[in-house]
ZAMARGU-4260 file (C-alpha; in steps of 0.2 Angstrom, whole numbers, plus 5000, padded with zeros to 4 digits):
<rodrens>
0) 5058/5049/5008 | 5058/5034/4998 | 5049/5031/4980 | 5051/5013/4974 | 5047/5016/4954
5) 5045/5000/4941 | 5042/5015/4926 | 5028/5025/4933 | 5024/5038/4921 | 5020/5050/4937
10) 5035/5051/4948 | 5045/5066/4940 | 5026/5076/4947 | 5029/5066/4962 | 5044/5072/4964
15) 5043/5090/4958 | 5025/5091/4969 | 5034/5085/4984 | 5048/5100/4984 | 5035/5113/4979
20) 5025/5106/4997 | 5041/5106/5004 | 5044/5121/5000 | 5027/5131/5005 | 5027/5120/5022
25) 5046/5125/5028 | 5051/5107/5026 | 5068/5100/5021 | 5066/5085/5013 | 5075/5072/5004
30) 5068/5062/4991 | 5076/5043/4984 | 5071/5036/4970 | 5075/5019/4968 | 5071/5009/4952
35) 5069/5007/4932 | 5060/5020/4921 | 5063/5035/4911 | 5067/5049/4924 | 5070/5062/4914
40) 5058/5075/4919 | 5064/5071/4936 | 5069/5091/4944 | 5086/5095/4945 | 5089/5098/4963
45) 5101/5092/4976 | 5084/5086/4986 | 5082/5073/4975 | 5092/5056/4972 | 5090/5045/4961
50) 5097/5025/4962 | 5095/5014/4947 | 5092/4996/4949 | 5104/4985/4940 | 5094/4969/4941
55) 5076/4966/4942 | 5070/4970/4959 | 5051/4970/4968 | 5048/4986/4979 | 5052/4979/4996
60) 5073/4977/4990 | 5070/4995/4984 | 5062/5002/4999 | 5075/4994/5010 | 5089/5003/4997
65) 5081/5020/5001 | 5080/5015/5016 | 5099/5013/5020 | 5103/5028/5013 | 5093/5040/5023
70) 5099/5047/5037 | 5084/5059/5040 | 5077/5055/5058 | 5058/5048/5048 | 5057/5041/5032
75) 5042/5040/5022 | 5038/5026/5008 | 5028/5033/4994 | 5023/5024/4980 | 5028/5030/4960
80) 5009/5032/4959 | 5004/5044/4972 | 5001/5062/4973 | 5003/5069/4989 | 4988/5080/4994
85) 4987/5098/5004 | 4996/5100/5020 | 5003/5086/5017 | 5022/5089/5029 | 5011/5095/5042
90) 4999/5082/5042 | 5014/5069/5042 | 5023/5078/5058 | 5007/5080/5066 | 5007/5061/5068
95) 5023/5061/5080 | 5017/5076/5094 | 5011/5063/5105 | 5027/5053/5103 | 5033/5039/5090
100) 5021/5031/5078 | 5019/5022/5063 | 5007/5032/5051 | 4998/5026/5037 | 4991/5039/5023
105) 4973/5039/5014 | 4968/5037/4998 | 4959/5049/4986 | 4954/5043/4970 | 4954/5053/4953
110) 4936/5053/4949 | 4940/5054/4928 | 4947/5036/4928 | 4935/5023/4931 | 4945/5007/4933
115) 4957/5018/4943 | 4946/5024/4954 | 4936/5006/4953 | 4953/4999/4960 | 4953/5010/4973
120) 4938/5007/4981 | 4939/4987/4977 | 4956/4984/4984 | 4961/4999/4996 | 4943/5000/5004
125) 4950/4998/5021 | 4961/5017/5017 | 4950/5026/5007 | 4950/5048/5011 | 4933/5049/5024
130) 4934/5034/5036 | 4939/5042/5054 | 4956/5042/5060 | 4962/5023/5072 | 4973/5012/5077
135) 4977/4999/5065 | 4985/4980/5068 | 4994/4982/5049 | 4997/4997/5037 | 5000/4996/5019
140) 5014/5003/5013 | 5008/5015/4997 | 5011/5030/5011 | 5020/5025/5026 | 5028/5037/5038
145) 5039/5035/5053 | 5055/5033/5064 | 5068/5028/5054 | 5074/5021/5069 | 5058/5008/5072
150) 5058/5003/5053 | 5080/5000/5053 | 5076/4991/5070 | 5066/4976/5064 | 5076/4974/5050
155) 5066/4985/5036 | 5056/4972/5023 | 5058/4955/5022 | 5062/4954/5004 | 5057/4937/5004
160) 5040/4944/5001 | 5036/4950/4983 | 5019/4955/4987 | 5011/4959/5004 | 5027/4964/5011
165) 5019/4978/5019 | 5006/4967/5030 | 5024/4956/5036 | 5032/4975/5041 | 5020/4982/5051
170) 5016/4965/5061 | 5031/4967/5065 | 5035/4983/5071 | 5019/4982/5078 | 5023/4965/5088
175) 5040/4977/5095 | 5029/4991/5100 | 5027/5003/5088 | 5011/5012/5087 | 5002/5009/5072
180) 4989/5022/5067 | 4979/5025/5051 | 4978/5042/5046 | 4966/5049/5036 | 4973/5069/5036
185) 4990/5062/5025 | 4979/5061/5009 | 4987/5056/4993 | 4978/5053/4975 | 4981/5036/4971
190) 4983/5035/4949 | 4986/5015/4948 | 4991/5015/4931 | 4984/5000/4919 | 4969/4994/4929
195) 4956/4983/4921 | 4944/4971/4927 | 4956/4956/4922 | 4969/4965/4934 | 4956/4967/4947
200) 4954/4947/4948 | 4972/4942/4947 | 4976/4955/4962 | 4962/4947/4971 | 4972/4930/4968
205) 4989/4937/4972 | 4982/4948/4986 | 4970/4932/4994 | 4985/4923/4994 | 5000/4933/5002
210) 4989/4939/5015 | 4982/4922/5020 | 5002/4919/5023 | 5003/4934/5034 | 4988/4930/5044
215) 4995/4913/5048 | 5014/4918/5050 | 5005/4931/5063 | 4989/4927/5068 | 4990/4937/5082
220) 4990/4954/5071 | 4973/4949/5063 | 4963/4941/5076 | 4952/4931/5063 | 4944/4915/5069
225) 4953/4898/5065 | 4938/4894/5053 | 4943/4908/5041 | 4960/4901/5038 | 4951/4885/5033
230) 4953/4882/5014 | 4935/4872/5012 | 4928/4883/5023 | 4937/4899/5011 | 4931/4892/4997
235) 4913/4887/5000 | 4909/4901/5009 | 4917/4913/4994 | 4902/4919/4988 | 4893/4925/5005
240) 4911/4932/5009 | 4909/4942/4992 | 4891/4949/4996 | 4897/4953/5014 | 4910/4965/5009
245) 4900/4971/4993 | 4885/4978/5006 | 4901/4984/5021 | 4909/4995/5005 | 4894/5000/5002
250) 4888/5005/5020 | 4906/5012/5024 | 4909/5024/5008 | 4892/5033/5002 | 4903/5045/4991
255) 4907/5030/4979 | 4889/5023/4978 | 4886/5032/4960 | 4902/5019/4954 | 4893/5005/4962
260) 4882/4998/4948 | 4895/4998/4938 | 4911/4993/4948 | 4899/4978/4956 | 4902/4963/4947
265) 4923/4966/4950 | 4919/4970/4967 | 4912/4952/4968 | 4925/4943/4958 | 4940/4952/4966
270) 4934/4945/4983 | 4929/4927/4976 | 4947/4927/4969 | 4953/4932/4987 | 4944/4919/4995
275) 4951/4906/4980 | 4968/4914/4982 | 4968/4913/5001 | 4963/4894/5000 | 4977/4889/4987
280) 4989/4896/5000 | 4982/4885/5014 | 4985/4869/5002 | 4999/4876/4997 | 5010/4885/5010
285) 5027/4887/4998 | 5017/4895/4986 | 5025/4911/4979 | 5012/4925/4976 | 5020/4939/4963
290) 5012/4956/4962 | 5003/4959/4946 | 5007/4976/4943 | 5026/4972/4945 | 5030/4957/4933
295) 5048/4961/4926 | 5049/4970/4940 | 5067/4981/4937
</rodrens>
């Protein structure tokens, strides 16, 4: 498996939690790190790797080093800020019985930190812990599972991406085949470190923006009508596009109503950035979105 890690405070837990499952499942595993930080509570154990980055990097150069060297036959991406949850080997294998697949995990959220948890629900709506297992068109990457044979085959990422490069992956290995399929049984808790409502609205912008790229570069994997890659029609209609999604949260995830009074209002804003973001992108094609949390990236 594959950590991508720009100084995350959590990833020596990671990794120790990781062997302990390992270890209680029957599982062998290997564990890369790749990145900057202070690792030193990372365990001593010839399981785990770890590759510092000599120059700044953003996580899809890092994942592609993992990736390059493993020679397991499935790799997992996890991301520096994710705990894996309870059965976790299991319920990764148990995504391949039927054959190949791409398998993408769920989130749970911890409940003590508001703006974490506020983040959460705001921007990974779509792979929050409780929505039923499907077939998805994309996948993000903060839990990715599959044949390391599907992800060398398209190439790995495109590291012209700095942000999104999860949503250009999956289109393609779901444009070669590849089953994708969101999976609510790999749980991870999701501890985004540094959240606030000013980073809420600059992801929105970053994240309107680099999807609006993919869905054009493959509009096939996103089936949305022509109109919504209109800018006019992005921007005018941001604020109906805002109170759509607001009510759908709401509607889709009755366990995180009691944050809804106070997560609202960057609820809202986070989309009216999206919509913003996505409409600047239209204008202007070539522009490069960076991901908020991973300025300086190393």
């Amino acid at each position: 498996m594959v950590i991508p890690c720009h100084h995350e405070p959590f990833v020596g837990e990671i990794a120790r939690l990781l062997l302990e499952r390992a270890r209680a499942e029957g599982v062998v595993i290997d564990v890369v790190i790749v990145g900057a930080g202070d690792f030193s509570d990372l365990p001593a154990h010839p399981g785990v790797r770890l590759l510092r980055t000599e120059h700044p990097r953003w996580p899809g150069p890092k994942r592609n080093r993992g990736l390059s060297m493993s020679r397991a036959p499935y790799v997992l991406f996890l991301d520096g800020d994710c705990l894996p949850g309870p059965g976790f080997f299991a319920s990764l294998l148990a995504t391949q019985r039927d054959g190949p697949a791409i398998a993408g995990g769920a989130v749970d959220s911890p409940w003590g930190d508001f703006w974490s948890t506020a983040y959460n629900l705001i921007c990974l709506r779509e792979y929050l812990s409780g929505l039923p297992a499907s077939f998805r068109r994309t996948l993000p990457s903060f839990c990715l599972f599959g044949p390391r044979e599907a992800f060398s085959a398209v190439g790995g990422f495109d590291e012209s991406w700095t942000v999104g490069e999860d949503l250009d992956l999956t289109a393609r290995l779901g444009a070669t085949g590849s089953i994708l399929r969101f999976e609510p049984a790999i749980r991870v808790l999701h501890r985004p470190a540094g959240r606030s409502f000013t980073r809420i609205l600059r992801n929105g912008w970053a994240h309107g923006g680099t999807s609006m790229r993919a869905r054009a570069q493959y509009p096939e994997a996103f089936g949305a009508p022509r109109i919504s890659r209109n800018p006019v029609a992005l921007a005018l209609g941001a604020p109906l596009v805002a109170v759509y999604y607001a009510f759908r949260t709401w509607l889709q995830h009755p366990d995180y109503r009691g944050l809804f009074p106070a997560a609202l209002p960057a609820m809202l804003v986070f989309r009216l950035a999206w919509c913003y973001g996505a409409a600047w992108n239209r204008l202007r094609p070539a522009q490069v979105f960076h991901p908020v949390a991973n300025r300086g990236a190393s």
